[in-house]
C-alpha positions as CSV (number, residue, x, y, z in Angstrom):
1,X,78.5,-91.2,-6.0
2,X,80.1,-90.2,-9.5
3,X,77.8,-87.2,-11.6
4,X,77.2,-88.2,-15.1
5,X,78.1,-85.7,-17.6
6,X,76.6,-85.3,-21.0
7,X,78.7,-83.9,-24.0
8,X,76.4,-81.1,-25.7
9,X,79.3,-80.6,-28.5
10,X,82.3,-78.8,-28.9
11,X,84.0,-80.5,-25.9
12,X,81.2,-78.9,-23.7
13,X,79.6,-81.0,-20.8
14,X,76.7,-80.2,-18.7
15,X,75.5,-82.6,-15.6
16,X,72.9,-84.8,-16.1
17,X,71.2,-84.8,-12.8
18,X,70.5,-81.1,-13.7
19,X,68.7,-81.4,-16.7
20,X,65.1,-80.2,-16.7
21,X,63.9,-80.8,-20.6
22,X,66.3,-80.6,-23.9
23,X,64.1,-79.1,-26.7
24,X,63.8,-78.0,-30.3
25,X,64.8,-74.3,-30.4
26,X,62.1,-73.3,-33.2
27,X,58.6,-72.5,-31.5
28,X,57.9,-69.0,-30.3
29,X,57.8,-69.8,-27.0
30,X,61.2,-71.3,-26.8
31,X,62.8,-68.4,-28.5
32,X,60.8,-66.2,-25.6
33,X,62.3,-68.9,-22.9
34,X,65.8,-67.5,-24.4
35,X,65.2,-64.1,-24.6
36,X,64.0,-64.1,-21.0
37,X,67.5,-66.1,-20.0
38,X,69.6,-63.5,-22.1
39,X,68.2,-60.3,-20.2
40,X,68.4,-61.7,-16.5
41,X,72.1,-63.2,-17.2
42,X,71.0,-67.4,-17.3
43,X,71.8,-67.8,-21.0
44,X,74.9,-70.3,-21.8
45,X,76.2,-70.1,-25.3
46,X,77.8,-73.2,-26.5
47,X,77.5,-73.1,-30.1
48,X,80.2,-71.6,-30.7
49,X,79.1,-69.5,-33.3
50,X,77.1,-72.3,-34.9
51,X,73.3,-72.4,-35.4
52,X,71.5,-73.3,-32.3
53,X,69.7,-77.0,-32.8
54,X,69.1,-77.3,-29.3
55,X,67.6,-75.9,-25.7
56,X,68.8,-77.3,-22.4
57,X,66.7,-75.8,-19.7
58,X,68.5,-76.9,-16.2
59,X,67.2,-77.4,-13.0
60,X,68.9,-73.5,-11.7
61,X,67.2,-71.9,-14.6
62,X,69.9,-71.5,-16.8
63,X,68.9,-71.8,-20.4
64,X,71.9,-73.7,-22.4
65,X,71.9,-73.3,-26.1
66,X,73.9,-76.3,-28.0
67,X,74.9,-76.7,-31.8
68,X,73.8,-80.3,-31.3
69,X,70.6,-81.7,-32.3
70,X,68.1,-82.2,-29.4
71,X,67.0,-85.8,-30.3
72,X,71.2,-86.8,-30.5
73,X,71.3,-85.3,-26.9
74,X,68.6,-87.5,-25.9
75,X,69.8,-90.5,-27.1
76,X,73.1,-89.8,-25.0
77,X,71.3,-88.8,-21.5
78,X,69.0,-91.9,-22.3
79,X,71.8,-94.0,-22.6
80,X,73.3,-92.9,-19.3
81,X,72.6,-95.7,-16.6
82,X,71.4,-93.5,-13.6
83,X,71.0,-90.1,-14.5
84,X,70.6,-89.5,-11.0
């Protein structure tokens, strides 16, 4: 069974079947959610320097941190035929 991979930007791909929730970096408790990632080691970067537009929490509790908007990232996992 072929893993569906989603393109978070900058030539960067994460596996669907992993995802958790993709969310809207600017509440407090998202920014706490990061924090938490960056001090125990789960934190992936893949801006690449670029302001952070969205939050990919994954299903290992790594916390992925994308240039992309979280509503474009949506739209591509939702257009993915079986995520799973």
């Amino acid at each position: 069974m072929a893993r569906k991979l989603i393109n978070i930007g900058f030539g960067n791909r994460i596996p669907a079947h992993r995802i958790v929730a993709i969310i809207s970096p600017h509440s407090a408790p998202v920014k706490r959610l990061k924090d938490e990632a960056r001090k125990e080691g789960r934190l992936v970067d893949a801006t690449h320097g670029r302001r952070t537009r969205s939050v990919i929490t994954m299903d290992s509790r790594h916390i992925i941190l994308s240039a992309v908007n979280a509503e474009t990232i949506s739209n591509r996992y939702d257009t993915l035929e079986d995520p799973e």
